[in-house]
N, C-alpha and C positions, 0 to 999 in steps of 0.2 A: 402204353399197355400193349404187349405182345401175345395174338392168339394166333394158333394154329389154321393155315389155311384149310386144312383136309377137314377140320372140326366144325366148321361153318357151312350154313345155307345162304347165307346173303354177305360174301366179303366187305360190300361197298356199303350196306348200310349197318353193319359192325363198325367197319372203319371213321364211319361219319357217328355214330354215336358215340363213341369214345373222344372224337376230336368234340365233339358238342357239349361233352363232359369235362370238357378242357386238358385233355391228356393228350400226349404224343399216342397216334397209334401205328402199330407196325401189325406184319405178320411172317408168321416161322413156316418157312419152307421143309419138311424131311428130306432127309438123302434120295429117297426114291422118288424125291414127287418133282415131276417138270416145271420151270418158274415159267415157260414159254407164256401157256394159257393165263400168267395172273401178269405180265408186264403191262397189260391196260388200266391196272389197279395202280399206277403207280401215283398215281395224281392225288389219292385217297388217305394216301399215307405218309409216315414221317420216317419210315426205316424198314427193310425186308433185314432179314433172319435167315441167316443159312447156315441150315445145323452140319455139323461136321461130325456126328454123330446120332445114332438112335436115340430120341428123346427119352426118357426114364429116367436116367441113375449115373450118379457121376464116375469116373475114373476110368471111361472107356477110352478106347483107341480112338485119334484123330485118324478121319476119313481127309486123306488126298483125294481122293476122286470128284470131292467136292471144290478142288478152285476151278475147276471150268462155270460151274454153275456160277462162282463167286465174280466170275469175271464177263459171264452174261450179265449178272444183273447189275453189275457197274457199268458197263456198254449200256445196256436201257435206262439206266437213270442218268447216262449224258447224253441220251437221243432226246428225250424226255425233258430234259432239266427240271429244275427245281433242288430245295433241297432235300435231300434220301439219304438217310448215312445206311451202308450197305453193313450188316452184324454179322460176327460167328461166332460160332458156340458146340463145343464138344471139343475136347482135347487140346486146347490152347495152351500151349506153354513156349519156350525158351525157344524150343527145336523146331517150335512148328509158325508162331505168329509173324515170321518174316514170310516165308508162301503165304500167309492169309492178305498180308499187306501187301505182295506184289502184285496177288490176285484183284485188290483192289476194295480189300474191307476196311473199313476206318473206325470201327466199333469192334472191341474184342470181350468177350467172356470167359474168363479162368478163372476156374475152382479150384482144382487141385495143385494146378500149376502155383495160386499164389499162397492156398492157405496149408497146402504141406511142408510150407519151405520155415523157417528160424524167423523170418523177417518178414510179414508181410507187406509193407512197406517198401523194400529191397527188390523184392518180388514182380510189384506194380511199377518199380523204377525201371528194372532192366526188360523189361517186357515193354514199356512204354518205349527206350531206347531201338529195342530191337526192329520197333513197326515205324516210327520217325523214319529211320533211313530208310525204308522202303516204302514210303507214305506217297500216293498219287500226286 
């Protein structure tokens, strides 16, 4: 279960009631928001979220701006260790999930990318080939 960090008053005891509730939990970083202040959270959780886009509404433009941040918080979860799978989410497709994977995310989200295509199927195949060869 994925909540937004900016939406919360108490990250650690969110993250600890969901795990209590026996769920993975994670949380969603926005474009604008610095992960610096939540890397101590990292213990708490089972995956960060890094939107590559404005949360709302599907078929926007992938944010490049965002593999720095994708590749801070793969640095902090091997300073850290454990396991963290680092996620993205907003504009994932064909052209864009090899920078996601160089950047160092191993969890990918696409909507339009898979379900606009003839084949959804096809879609998850070649999207999967594309992050493999650039897989950490």
């Amino acid at each position: 279960m994925t909540f937004h960090i900016e939406a919360v008053r108490d990250p650690v005891a969110t993250a600890r009631a969901i795990r209590a509730a026996g769920a993975r939990a994670a949380f969603a970083v926005k474009p604008g928001t610095d992960f610096a202040p939540y890397e101590d959270l990292l213990p708490e959780v089972d995956m960060v979220l890094v939107m590559t886009v404005e949360p709302g509404f599907g078929g926007q433009s992938f944010m490049a701006d965002q593999m720095p941040k994708v590749r801070r918080v793969r640095e902090a979860v091997r300073r850290h260790g454990g396991e963290v799978w680092v996620q993205v989410d907003g504009g994932v497709s064909a052209d864009t999930i090899e920078q996601c994977a160089e950047a160092g995310a191993d969890v990918f989200v696409a909507g339009s990318a898979v379900y606009g295509k003839d084949s959804a199927a096809d879609a998850v195949a070649e999207l999967r080939a594309l992050a493999e060869r650039h897989r950490h």
